[in-house]
C-alpha positions as CSV (number, residue, x, y, z in Angstrom):
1,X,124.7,174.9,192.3
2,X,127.7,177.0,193.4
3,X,128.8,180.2,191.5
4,X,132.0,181.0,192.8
5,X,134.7,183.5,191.5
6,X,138.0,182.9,191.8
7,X,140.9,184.6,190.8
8,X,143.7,182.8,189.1
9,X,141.9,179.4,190.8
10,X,142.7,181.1,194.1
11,X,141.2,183.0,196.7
12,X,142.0,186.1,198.7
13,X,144.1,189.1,198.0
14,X,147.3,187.5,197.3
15,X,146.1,185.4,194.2
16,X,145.6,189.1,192.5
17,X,148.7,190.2,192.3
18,X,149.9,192.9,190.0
19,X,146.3,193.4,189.3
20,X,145.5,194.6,192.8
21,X,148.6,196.7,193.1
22,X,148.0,198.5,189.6
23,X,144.5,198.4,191.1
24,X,145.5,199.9,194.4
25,X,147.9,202.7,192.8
26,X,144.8,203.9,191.1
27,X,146.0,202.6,187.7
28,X,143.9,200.4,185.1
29,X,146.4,198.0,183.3
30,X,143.9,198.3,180.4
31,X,143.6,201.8,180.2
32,X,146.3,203.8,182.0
33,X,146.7,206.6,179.8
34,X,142.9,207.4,180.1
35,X,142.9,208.1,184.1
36,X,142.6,212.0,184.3
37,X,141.5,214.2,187.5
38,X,139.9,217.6,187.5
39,X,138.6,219.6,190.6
40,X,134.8,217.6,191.0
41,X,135.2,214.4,189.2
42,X,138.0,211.9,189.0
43,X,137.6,208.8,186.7
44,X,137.5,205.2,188.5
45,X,140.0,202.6,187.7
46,X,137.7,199.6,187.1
47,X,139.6,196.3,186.8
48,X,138.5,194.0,184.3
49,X,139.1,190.4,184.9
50,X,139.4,187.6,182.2
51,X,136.2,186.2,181.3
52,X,134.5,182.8,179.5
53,X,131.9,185.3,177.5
54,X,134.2,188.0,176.0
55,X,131.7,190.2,174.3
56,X,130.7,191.6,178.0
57,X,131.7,194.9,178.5
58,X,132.7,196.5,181.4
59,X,130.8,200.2,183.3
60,X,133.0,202.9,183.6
61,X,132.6,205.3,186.5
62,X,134.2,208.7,187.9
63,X,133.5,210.0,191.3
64,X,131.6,213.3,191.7
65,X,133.3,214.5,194.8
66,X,130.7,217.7,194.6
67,X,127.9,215.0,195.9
68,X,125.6,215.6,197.9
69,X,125.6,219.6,198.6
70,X,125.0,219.4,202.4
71,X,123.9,222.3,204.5
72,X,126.6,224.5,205.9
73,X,126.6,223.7,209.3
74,X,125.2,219.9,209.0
75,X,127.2,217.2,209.5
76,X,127.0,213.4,208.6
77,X,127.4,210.6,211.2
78,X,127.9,206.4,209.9
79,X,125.7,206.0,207.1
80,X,123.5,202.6,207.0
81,X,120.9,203.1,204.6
82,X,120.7,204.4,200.8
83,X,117.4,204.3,198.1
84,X,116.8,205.8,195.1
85,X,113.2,206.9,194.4
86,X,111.4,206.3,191.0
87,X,112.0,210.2,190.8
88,X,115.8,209.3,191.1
89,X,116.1,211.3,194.3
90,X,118.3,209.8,196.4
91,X,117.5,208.7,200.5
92,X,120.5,208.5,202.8
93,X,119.9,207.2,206.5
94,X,122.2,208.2,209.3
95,X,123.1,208.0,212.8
96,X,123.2,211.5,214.4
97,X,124.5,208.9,217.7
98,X,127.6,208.3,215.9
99,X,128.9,211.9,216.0
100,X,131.1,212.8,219.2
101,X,130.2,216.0,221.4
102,X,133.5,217.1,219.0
103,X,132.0,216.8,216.0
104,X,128.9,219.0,217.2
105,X,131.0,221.7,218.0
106,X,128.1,224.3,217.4
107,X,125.7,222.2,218.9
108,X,127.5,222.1,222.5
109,X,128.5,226.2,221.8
110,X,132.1,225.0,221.8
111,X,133.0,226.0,218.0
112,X,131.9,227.3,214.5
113,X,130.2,224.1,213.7
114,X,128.8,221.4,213.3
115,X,125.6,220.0,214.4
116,X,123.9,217.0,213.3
117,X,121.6,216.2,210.2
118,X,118.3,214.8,210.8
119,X,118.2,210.7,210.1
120,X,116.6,211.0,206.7
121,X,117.4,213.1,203.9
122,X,116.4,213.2,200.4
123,X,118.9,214.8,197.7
124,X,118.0,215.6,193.9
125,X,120.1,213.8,191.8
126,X,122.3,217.0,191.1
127,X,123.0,216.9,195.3
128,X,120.3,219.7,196.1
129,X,119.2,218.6,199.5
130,X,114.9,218.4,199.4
131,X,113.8,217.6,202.9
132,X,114.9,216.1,205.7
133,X,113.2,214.2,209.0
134,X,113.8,211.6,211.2
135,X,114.1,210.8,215.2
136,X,111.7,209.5,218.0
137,X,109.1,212.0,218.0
138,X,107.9,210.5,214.4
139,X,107.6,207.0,215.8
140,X,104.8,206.1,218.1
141,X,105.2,204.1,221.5
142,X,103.9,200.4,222.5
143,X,104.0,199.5,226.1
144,X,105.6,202.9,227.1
145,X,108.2,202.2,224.3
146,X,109.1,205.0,221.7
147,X,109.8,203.2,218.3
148,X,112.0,204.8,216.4
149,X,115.5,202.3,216.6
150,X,118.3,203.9,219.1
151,X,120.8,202.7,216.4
152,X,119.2,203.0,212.1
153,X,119.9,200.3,209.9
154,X,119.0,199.4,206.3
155,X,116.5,201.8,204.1
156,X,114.1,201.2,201.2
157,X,111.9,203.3,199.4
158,X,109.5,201.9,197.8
159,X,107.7,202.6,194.1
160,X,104.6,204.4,196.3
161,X,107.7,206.8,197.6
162,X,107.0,205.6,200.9
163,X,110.1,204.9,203.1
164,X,110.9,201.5,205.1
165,X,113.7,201.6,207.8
166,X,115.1,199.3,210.8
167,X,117.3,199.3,213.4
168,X,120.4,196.9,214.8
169,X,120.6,198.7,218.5
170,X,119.9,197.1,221.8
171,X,116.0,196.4,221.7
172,X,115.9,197.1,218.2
173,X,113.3,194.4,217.1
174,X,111.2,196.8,214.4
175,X,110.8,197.3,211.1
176,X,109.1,200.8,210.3
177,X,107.5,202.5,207.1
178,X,106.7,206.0,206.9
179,X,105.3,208.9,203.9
180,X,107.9,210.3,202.0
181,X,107.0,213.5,204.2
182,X,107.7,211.2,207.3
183,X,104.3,210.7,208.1
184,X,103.9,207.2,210.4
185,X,102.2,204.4,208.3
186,X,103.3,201.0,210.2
187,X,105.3,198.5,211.4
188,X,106.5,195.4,212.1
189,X,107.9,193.9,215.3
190,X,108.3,195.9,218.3
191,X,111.5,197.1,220.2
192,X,111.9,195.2,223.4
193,X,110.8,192.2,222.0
194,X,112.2,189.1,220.0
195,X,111.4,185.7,220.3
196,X,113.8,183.8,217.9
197,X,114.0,182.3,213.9
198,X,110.4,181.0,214.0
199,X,108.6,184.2,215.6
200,X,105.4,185.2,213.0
201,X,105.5,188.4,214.9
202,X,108.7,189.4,216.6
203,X,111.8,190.0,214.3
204,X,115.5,190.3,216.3
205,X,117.2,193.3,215.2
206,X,116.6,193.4,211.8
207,X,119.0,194.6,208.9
208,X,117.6,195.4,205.7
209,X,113.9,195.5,203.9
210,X,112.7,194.7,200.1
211,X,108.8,196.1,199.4
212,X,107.5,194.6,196.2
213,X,104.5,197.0,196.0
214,X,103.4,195.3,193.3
215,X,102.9,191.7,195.1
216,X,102.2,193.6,198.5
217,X,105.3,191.7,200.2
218,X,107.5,193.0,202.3
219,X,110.6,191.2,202.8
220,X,112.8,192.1,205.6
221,X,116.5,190.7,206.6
222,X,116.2,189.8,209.8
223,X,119.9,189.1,210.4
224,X,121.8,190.3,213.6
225,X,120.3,188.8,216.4
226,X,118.3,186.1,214.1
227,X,119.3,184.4,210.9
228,X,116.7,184.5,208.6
229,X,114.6,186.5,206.0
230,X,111.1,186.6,207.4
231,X,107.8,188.1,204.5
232,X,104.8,189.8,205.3
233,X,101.6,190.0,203.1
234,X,101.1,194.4,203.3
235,X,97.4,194.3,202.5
236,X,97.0,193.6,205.8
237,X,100.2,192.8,207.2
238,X,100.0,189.2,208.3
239,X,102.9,187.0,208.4
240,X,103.5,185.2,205.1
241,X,106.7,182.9,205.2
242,X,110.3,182.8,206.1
243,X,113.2,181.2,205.6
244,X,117.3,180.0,206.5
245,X,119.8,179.3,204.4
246,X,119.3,177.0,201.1
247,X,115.2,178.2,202.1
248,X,114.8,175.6,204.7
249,X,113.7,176.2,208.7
250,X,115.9,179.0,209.9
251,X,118.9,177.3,212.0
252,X,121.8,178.2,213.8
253,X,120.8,179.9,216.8
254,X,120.5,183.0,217.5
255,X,122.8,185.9,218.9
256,X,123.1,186.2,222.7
257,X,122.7,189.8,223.7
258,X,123.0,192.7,222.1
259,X,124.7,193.3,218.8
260,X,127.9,195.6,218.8
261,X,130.5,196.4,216.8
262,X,133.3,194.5,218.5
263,X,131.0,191.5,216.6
264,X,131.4,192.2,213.5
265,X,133.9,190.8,212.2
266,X,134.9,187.1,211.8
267,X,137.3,184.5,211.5
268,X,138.4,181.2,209.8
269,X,136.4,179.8,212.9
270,X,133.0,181.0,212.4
271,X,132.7,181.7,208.7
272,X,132.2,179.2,205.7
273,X,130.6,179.7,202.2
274,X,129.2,176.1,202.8
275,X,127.6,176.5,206.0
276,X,123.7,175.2,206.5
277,X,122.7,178.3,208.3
278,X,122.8,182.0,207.8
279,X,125.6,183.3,209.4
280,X,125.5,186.3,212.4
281,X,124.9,188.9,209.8
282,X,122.2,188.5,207.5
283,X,123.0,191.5,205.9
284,X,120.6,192.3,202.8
285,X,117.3,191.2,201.2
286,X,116.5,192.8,197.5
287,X,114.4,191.2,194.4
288,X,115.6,192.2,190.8
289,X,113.2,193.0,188.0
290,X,113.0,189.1,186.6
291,X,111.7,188.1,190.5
292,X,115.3,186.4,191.9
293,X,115.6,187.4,195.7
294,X,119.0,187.8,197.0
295,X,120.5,187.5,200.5
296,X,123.6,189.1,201.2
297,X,124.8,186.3,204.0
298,X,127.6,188.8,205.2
299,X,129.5,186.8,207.6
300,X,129.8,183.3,205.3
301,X,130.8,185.5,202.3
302,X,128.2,184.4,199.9
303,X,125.1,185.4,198.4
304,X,122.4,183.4,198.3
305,X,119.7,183.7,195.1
306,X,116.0,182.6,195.6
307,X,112.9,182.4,193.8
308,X,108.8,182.3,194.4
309,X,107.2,178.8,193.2
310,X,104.1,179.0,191.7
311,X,102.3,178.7,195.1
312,X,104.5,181.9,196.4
313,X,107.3,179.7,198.7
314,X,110.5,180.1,198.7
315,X,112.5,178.1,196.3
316,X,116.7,178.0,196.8
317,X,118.4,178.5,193.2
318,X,122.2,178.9,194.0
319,X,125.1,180.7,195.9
320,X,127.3,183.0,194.3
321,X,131.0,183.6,196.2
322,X,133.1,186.1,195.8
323,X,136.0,186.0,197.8
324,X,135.0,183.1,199.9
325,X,138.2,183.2,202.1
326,X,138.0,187.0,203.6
327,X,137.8,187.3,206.9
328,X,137.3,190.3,209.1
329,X,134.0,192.2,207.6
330,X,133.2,189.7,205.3
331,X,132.3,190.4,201.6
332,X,128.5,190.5,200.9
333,X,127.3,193.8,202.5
334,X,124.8,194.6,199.8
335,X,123.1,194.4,196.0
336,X,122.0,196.4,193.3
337,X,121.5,196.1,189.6
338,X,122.0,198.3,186.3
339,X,118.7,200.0,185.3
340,X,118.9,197.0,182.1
341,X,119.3,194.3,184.4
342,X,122.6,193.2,182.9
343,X,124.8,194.1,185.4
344,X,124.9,193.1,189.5
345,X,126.4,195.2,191.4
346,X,128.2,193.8,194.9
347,X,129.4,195.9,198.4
348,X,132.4,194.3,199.7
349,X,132.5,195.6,203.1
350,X,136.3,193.9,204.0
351,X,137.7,194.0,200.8
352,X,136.6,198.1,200.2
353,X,135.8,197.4,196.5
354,X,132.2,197.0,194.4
355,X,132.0,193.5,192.0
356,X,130.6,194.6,188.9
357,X,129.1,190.9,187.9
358,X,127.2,190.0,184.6
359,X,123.8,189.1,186.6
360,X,122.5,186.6,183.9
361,X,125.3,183.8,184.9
362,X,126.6,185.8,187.9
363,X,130.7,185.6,186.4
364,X,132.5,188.4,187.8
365,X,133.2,191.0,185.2
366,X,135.5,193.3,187.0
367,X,135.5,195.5,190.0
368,X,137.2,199.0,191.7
369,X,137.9,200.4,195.1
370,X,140.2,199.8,198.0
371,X,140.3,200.4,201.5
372,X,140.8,204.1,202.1
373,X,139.3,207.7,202.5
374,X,139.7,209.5,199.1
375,X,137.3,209.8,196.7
376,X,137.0,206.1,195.1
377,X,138.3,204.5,198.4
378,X,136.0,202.8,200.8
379,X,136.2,202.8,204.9
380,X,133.4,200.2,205.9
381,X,131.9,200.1,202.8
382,X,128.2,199.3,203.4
383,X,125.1,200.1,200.9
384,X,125.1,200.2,197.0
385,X,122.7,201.5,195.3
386,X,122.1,202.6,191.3
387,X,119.8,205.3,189.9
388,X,117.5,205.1,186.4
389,X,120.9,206.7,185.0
390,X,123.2,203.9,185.9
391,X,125.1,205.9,188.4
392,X,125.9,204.3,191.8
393,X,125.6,205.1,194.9
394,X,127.9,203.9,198.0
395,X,127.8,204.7,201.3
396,X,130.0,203.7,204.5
397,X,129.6,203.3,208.4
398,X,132.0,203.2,211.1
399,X,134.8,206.0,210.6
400,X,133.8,205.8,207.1
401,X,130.8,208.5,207.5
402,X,130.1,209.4,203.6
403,X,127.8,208.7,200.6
404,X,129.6,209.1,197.4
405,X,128.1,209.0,193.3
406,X,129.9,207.4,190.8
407,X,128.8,208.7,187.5
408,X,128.5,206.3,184.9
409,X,130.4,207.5,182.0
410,X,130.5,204.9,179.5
411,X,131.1,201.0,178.6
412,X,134.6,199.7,177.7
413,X,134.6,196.0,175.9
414,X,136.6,192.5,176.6
């Protein structure tokens, strides 16, 4: 089964029309007169799109520009990994190697500021910053290798509070968990080593990680130089399973060399929502409450929805598509859901908006953003992620280099 949304029976950006560009203005053709500023917060405009179930309604959200209060002198680099603790702190992951010898003007002694936060920090929910750790000297060596990834990618923290990151960099072929306090625990894979889709051992650069705490599996998106989602039983950490696309044997290939930047993007060439494998970026791996596991397939534009037989293997339920003609970044960057479970929250990297979708049947319910760099605008839009209170998080790599909270204010019905 395919769930695919398409706008006026169209895909892309054009099919929108005077949608987008009320969209875009930062006008809501439902509700224009309601769009206010003040000095911290500044309400959203949240298309709503027309819909088979009318008696959905539609989160409203306003930016909290205030968010998070950083240290004076700190300074944030591309951000690739958000989680919100059962505490509803929030975890940002960061790449101190993405800011220029400019940037770190106080670092290098050549100006008033800045100099670069540590990897991980933790922030209340108001923005109060609560610790903050991160870098090679927390990661132990193999083989004369230090551990810790040269370049972060994808963070979970888990409901024991203990934090899981990886790393898409040359040789980054690990999967690391460590105490809230940063404390070393384990890991999977090793950097400096891959071995392709059907490895039991070595991943290939992986992207993102799930830990069910509950079932003791970890599941771990093992998507820029393979194409799969790979498990691991975290009693003991054996292998468990793994899977491609549609949960068969992973296929495809895998990516010659190292990953960069220059890669990721795509074309009308090397993307299609109907493809049998995973595409270059297998981009995110997270389970909702009800057990569904979803794979953000980045680079084909879909999202692909899984479930556990009663034996534990992967079963494939559907693909949902959003968009399924972008190009460029690609649409699927990552997931999240409503504390209630109604609502499923998408990243669009390309497009620089989030999908609010009604998760029971997956129909797109309405959306905001754009591409830009004011509050409510995206540049590289990469995580999502929503606290106990139903506000979001969003955070952006590249040039984007932020974390921003949208603070749910209310509901607003069909």
């Amino acid at each position: 089964m395919i769930q695919s949304y398409l706008p006026s029976n169209k895909l892309g950006l054009k099919a929108l029309g005077l949608s987008l560009f009320s969209l875009f203005c930062g006008v809501s053709e439902a509700e224009p007169s309601k769009l206010t500023k003040t000095t911290e917060n500044s309400l959203v405009a949240v298309e709503r799109y027309p819909a088979t179930s009318p008696n959905h309604k539609v989160p409203q959200f306003s930016v909290d520009a205030s968010w998070p209060k950083m240290p004076a002198t700190w300074l944030m680099g591309q951000v690739p990994g958000l989680a919100v603790d059962k505490q509803n702190n929030v975890w940002i992951l960061h790449r101190p190697n993405s800011l220029s010898g400019l940037d770190l003007g106080l670092t290098n002694n050549t100006g008033l500021c800045c100099e670069a936060a540590p990897h991980v920090m933790q922030f209340s929910p108001d923005g109060e910053l609560l610790q903050a750790w991160g870098g090679p000297e927390l990661a132990p060596s193999l083989a004369g290798t230090n551990q810790w990834p040269a370049t972060v990618h994808g963070l979970y923290v888990d409901e024991d509070n203990t934090v899981w990151l990886g790393g898409n960099g040359k040789d980054d072929h690990v999967v690391l968990n460590f105490t809230a306090q940063g404390e070393f625990i384990r890991q999977y894979g090793q950097r400096g080593k891959t071995d392709g889709n059907l490895s039991q051992d070595a991943l290939g650069n992986p992207a993102d990680i799930f830990h069910n705490s509950i079932n003791d599996q970890v599941f771990i998106a093992d998507g820029y130089i393979n194409k799969r989602i790979t498990a691991f039983d975290t009693n003991d950490n054996s292998f468990d399973q793994l899977w491609g696309a549609y949960g068969g044997e992973p296929g495809g290939g895998t990516r010659q060399g190292a990953f960069d930047v220059s890669q990721a993007t795509s074309n009308s060439e090397n993307t299609s929502t109907k493809a049998k494998s995973f595409g270059d970026i297998v981009h995110c791996v997270t389970q909702s409450t009800d057990g569904k596991i979803y794979v953000c397939d980045r680079r084909n534009n879909r999202i692909q929805v899984f479930e556990a037989d009663e034996e534990g293997k992967i079963q494939f339920i559907q693909d949902v598509i959003i968009a399924g003609d972008t190009g460029g970044l690609g649409t699927a960057s990552d997931i999240d859901f409503s504390p209630d479970n109604k609502y499923m929250y998408v990243a669009d990297m390309m497009n620089g908006r989030i999908w609010i979708l009604w998760h029971d049947t997956y129909e797109v319910l309405g959306s905001f953003g754009r591409p830009g760099r004011y509050p409510g605008q995206f540049t590289w839009l990469h995580s999502v992620v929503v606290d106990s209170d139903g506000n979001l998080y969003t955070s952006e790599v590249s040039t984007g280099r932020r974390v921003q909270k949208f603070v749910l204010t209310g509901f607003v019905g069909r």
